[in-house]
VMD Tcl script that builds the backbone (N, CA, C; Angstrom):
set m [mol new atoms 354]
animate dup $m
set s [atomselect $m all]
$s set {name element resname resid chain x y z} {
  {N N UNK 1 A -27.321 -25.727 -17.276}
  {CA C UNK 1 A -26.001 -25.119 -17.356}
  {C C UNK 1 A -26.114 -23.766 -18.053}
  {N N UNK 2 A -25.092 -22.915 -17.607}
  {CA C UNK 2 A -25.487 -21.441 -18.230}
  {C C UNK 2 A -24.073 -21.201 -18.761}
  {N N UNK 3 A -24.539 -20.454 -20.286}
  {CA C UNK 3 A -23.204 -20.398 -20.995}
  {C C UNK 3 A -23.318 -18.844 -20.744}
  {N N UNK 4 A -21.750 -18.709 -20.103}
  {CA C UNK 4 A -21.119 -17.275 -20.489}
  {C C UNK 4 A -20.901 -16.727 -21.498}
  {N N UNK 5 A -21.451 -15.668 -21.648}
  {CA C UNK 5 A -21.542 -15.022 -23.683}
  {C C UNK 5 A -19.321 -14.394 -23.072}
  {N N UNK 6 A -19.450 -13.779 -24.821}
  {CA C UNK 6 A -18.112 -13.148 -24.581}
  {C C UNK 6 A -17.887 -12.159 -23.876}
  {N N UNK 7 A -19.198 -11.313 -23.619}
  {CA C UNK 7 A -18.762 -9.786 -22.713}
  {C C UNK 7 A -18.974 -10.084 -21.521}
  {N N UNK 8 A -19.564 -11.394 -21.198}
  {CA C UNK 8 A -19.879 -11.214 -19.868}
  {C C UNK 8 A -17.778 -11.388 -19.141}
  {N N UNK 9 A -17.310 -12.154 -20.002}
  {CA C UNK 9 A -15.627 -12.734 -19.147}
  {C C UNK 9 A -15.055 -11.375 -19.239}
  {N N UNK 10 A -13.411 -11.359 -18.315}
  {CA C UNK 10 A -12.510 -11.031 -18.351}
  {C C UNK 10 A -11.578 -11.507 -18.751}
  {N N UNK 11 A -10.660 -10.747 -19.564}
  {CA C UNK 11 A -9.793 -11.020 -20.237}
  {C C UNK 11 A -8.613 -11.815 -18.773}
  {N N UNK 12 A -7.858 -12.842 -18.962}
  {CA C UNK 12 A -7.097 -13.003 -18.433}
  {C C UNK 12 A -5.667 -13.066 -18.966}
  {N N UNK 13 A -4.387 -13.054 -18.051}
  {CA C UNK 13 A -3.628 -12.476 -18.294}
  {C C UNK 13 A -2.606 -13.836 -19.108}
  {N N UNK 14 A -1.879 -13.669 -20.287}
  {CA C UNK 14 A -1.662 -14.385 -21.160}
  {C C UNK 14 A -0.052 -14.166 -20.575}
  {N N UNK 15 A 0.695 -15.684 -20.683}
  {CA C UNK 15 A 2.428 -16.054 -20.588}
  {C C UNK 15 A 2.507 -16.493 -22.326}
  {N N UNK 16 A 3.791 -15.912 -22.458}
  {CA C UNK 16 A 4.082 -16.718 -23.897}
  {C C UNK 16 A 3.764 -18.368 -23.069}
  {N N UNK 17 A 4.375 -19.133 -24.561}
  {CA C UNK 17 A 4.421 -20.487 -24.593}
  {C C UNK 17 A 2.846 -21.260 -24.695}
  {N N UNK 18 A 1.990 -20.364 -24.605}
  {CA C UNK 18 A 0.769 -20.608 -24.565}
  {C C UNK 18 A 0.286 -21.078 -25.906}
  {N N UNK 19 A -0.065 -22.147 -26.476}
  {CA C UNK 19 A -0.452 -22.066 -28.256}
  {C C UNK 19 A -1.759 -21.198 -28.590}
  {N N UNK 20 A -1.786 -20.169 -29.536}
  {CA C UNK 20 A -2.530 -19.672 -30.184}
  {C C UNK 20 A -4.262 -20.834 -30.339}
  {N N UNK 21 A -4.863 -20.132 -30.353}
  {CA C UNK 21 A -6.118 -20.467 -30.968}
  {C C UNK 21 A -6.219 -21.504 -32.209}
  {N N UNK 22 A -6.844 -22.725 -32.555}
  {CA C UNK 22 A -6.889 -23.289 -33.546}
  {C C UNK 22 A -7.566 -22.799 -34.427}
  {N N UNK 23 A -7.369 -23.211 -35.842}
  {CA C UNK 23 A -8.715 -23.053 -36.708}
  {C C UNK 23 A -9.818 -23.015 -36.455}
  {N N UNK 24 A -10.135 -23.950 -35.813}
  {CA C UNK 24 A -11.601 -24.502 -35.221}
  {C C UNK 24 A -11.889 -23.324 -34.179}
  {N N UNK 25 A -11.162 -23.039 -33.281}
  {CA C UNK 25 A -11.568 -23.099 -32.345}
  {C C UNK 25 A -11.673 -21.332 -32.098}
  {N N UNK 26 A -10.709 -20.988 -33.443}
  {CA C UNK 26 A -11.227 -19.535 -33.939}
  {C C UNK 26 A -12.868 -19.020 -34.598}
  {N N UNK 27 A -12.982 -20.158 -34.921}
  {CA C UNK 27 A -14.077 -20.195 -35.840}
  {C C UNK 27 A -15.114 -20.128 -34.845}
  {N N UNK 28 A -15.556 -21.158 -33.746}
  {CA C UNK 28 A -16.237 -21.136 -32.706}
  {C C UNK 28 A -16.620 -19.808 -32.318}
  {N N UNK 29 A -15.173 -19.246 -31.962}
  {CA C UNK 29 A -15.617 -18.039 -31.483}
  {C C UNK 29 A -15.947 -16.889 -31.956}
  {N N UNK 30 A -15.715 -16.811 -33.170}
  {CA C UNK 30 A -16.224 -15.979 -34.376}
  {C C UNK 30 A -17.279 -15.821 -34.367}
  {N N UNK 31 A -18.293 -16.834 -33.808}
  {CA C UNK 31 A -19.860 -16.960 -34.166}
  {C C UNK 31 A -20.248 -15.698 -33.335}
  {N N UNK 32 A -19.377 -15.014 -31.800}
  {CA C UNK 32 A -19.873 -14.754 -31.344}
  {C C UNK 32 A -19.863 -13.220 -31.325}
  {N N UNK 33 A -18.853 -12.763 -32.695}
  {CA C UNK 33 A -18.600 -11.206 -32.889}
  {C C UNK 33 A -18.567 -11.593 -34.488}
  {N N UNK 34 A -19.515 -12.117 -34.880}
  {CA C UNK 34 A -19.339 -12.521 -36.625}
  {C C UNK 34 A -19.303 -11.449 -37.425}
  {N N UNK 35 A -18.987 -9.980 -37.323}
  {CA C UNK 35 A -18.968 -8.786 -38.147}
  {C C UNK 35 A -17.678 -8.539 -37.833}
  {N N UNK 36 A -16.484 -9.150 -37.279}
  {CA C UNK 36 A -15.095 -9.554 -37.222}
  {C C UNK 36 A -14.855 -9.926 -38.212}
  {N N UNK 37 A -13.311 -9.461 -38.903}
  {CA C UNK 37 A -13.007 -10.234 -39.842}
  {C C UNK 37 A -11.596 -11.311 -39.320}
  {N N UNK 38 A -11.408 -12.331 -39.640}
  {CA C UNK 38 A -10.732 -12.944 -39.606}
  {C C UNK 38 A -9.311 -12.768 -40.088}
  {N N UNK 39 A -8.396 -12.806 -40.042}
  {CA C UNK 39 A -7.184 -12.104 -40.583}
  {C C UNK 39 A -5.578 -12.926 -40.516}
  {N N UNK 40 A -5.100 -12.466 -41.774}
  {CA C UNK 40 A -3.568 -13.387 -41.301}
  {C C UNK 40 A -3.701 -14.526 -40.829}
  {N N UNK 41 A -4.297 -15.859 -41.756}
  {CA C UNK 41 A -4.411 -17.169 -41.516}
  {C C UNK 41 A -4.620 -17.398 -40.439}
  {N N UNK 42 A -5.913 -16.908 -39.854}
  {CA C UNK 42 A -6.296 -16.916 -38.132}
  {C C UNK 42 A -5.177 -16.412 -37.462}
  {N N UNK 43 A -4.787 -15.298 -36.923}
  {CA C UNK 43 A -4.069 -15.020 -36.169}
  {C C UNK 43 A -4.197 -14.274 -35.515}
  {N N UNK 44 A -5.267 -13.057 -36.191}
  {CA C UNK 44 A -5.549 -12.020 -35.689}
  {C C UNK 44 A -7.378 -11.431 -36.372}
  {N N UNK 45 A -7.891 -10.618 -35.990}
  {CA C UNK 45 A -8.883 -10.268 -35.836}
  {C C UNK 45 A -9.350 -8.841 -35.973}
  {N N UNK 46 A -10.214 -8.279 -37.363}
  {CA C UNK 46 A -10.170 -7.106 -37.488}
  {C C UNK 46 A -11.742 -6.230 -37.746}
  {N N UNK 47 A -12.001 -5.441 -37.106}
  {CA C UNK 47 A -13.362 -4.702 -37.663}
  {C C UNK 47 A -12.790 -3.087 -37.898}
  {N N UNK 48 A -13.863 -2.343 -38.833}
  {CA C UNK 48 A -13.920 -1.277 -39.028}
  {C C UNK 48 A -15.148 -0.520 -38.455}
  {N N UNK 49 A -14.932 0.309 -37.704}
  {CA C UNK 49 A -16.473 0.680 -37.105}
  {C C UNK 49 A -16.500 1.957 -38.123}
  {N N UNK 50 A -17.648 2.603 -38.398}
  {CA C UNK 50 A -18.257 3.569 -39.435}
  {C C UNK 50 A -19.234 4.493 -38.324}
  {N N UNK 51 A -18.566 6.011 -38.411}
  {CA C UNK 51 A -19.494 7.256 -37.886}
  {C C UNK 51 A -19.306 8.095 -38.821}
  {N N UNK 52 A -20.576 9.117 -38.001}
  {CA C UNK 52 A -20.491 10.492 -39.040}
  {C C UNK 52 A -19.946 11.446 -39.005}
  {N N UNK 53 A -19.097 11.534 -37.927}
  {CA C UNK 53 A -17.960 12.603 -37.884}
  {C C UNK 53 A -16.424 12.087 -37.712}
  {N N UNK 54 A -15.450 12.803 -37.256}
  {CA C UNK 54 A -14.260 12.449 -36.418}
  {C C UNK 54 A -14.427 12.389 -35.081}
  {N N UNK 55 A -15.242 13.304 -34.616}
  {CA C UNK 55 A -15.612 13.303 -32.768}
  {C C UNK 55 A -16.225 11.907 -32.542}
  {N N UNK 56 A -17.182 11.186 -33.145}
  {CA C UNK 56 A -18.088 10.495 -33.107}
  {C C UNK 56 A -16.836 8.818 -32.983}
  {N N UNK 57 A -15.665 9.066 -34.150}
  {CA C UNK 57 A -15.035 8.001 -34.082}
  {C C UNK 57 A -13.645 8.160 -32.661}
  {N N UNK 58 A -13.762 9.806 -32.636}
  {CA C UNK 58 A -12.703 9.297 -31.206}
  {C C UNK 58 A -13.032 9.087 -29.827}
  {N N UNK 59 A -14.688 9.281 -30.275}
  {CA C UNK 59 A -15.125 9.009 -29.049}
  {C C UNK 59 A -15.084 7.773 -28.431}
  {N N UNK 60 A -15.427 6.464 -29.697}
  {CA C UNK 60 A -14.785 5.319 -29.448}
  {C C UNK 60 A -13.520 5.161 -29.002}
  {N N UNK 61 A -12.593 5.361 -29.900}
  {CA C UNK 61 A -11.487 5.436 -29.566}
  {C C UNK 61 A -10.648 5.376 -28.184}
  {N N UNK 62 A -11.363 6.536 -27.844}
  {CA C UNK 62 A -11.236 6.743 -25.976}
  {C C UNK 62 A -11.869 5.779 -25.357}
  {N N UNK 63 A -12.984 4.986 -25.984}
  {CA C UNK 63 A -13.445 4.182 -24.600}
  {C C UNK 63 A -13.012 3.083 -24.626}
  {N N UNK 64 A -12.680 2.306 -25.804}
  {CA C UNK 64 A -11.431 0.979 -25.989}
  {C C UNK 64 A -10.327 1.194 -25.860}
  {N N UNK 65 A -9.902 2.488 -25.679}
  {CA C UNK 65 A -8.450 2.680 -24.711}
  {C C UNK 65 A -8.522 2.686 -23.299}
  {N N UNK 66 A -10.178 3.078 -22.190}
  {CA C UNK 66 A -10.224 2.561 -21.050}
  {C C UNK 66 A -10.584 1.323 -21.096}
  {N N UNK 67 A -11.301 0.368 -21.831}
  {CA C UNK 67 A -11.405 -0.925 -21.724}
  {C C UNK 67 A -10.117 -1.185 -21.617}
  {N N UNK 68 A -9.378 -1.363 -22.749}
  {CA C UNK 68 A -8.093 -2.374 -22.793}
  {C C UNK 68 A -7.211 -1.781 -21.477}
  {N N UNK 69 A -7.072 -1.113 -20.768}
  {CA C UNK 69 A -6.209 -0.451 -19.794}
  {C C UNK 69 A -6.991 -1.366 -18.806}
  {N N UNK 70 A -8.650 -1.454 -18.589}
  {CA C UNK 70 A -9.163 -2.353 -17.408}
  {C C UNK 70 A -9.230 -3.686 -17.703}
  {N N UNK 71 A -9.141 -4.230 -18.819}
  {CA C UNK 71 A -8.967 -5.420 -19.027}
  {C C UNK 71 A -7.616 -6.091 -19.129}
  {N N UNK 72 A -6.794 -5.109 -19.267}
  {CA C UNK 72 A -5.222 -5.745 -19.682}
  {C C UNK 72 A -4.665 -6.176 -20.784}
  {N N UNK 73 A -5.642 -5.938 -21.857}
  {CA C UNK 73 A -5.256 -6.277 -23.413}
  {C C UNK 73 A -5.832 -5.333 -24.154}
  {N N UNK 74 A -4.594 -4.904 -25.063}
  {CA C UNK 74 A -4.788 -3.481 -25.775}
  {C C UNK 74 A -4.685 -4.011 -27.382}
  {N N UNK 75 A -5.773 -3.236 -28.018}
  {CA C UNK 75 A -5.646 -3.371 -29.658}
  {C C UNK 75 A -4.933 -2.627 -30.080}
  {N N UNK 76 A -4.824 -3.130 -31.533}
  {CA C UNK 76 A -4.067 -2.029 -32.081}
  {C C UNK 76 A -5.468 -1.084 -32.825}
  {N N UNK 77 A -4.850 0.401 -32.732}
  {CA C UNK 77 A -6.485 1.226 -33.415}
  {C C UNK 77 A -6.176 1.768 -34.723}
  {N N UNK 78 A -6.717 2.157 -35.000}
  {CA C UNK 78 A -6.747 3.657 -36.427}
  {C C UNK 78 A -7.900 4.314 -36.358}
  {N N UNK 79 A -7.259 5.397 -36.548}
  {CA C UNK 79 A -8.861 6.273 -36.692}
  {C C UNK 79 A -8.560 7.518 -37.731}
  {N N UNK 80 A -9.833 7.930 -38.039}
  {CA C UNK 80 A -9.758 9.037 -39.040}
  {C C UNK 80 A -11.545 9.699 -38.939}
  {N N UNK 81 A -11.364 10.486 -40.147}
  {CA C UNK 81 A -12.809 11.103 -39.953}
  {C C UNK 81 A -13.663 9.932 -40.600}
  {N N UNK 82 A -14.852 9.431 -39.550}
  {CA C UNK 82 A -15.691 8.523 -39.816}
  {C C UNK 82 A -15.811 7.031 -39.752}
  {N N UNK 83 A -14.164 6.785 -39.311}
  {CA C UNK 83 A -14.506 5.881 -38.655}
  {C C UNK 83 A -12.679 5.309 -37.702}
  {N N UNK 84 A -13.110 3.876 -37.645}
  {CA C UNK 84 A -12.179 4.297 -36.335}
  {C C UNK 84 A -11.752 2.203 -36.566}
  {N N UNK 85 A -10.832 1.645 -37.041}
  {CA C UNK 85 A -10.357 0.308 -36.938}
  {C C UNK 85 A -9.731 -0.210 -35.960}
  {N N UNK 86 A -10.115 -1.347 -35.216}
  {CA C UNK 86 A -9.378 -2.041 -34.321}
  {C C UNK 86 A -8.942 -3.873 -34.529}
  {N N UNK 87 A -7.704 -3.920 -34.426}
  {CA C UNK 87 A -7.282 -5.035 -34.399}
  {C C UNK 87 A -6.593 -5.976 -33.580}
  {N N UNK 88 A -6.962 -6.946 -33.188}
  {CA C UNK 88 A -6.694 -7.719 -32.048}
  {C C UNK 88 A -5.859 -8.917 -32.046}
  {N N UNK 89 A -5.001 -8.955 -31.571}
  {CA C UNK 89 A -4.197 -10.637 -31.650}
  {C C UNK 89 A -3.484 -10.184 -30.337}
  {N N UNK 90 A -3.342 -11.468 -30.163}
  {CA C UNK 90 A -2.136 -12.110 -28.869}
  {C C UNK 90 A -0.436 -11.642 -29.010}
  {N N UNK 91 A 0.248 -10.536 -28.863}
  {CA C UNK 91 A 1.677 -10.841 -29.205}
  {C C UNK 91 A 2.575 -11.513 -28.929}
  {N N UNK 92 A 2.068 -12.176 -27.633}
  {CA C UNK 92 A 2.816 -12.820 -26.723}
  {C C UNK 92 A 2.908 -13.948 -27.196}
  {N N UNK 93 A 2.091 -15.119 -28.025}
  {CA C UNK 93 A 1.796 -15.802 -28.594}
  {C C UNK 93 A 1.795 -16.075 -30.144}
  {N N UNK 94 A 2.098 -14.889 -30.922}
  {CA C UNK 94 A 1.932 -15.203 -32.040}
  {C C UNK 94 A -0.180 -15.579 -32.795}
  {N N UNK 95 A -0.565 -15.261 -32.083}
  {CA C UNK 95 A -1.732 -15.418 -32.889}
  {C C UNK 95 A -2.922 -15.244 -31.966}
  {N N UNK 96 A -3.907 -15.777 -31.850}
  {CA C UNK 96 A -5.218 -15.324 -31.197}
  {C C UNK 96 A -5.486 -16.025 -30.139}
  {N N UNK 97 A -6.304 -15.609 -28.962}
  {CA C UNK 97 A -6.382 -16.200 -27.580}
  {C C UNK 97 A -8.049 -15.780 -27.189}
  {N N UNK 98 A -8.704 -16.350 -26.664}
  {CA C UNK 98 A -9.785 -16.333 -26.116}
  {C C UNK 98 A -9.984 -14.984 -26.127}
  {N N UNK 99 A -8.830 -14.504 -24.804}
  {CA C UNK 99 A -8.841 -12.730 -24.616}
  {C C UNK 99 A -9.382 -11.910 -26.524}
  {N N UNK 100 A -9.025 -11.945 -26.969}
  {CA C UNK 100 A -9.073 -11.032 -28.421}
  {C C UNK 100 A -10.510 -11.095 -28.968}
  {N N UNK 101 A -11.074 -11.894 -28.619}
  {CA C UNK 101 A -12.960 -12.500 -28.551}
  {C C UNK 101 A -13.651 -11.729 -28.180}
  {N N UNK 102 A -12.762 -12.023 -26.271}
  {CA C UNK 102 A -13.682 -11.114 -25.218}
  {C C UNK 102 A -13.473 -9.823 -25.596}
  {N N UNK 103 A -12.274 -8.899 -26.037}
  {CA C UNK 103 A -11.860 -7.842 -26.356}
  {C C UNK 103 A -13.149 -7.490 -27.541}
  {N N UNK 104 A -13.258 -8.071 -28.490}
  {CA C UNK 104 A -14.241 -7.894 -29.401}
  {C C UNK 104 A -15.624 -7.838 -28.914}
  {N N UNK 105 A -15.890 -8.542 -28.381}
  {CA C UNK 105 A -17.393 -8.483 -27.992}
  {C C UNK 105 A -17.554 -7.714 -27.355}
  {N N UNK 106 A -17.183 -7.078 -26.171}
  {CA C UNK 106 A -16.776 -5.631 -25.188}
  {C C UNK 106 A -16.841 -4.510 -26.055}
  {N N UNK 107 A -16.074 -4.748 -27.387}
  {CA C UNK 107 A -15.682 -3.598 -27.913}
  {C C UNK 107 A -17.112 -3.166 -28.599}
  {N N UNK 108 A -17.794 -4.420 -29.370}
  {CA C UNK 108 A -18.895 -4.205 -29.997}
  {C C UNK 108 A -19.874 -3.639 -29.162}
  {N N UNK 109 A -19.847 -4.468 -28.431}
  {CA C UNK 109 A -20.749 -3.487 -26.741}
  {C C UNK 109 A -20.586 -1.831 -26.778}
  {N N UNK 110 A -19.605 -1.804 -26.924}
  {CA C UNK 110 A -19.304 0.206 -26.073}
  {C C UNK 110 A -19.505 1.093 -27.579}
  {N N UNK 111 A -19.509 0.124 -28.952}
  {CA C UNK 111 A -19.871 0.666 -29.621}
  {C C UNK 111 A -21.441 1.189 -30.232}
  {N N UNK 112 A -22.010 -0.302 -29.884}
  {CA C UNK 112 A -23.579 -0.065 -29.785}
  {C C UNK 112 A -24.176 0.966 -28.643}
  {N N UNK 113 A -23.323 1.313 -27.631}
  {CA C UNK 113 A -23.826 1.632 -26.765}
  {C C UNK 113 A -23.792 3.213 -26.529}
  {N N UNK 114 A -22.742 3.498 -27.594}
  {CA C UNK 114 A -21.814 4.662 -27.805}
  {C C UNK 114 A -23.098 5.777 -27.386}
  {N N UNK 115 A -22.645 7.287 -26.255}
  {CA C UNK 115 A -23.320 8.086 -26.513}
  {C C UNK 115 A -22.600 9.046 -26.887}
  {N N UNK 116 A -22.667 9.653 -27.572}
  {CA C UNK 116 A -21.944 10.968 -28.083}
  {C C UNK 116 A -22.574 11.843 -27.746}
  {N N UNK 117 A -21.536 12.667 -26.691}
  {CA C UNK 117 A -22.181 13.774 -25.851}
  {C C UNK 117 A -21.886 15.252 -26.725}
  {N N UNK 118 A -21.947 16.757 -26.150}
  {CA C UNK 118 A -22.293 18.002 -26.984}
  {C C UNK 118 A -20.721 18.647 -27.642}
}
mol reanalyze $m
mol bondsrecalc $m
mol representation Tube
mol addrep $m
């Protein structure tokens, strides 16, 4: 059997009424973006990424604003000189959903991957 990591999925598209993520089952998936912080009694989900300029952090910026536009789930961001925060939860739901995982692990992706051009 072959396990799908988190970047390999797509986010799918979330209806209220759906229950949030359990304890547990937040935790599970934590293992798989563990430089996430956990947030608001599991509800939501937060990292700070760290560069050496402002260009360097909006360069991110811009590319988790085309992710979440192709995936269909948008974080919330911040940015400044050097670095650049994103935070993830379900609104529709009140708290965290599979999607906010995959969103993370994607995100960690485009950040490792980051090229900062001239």
């Amino acid at each position: 059997m072959t396990i799908t990591t988190l970047v390999e999925k797509t986010c799918t598209p979330c209806r209220g009424g759906v229950p949030p993520l359990s304890p547990e089952e937040v935790e599970s998936l934590h293992k798989q973006v563990p430089e996430w912080t956990i947030r608001d009694d599991a509800h939501r989900i937060e990292r700070t990424y760290r560069f050496k300029n402002f260009a360097e952090a909006f360069a991110l910026v811009r590319k988790v604003a085309d992710l979440a536009e192709a995936e269909g789930h948008h974080p919330d961001i911040s940015f400044g000189w050097g670095y650049a925060t994103v935070s993830l939860q379900t609104k529709k739901i009140k708290g965290l959903h599979e999607n906010d995982f995959i969103m993370a692990a994607k995100i960690d992706d485009l950040a490792e991957n980051l090229s900062i051009g001239p």
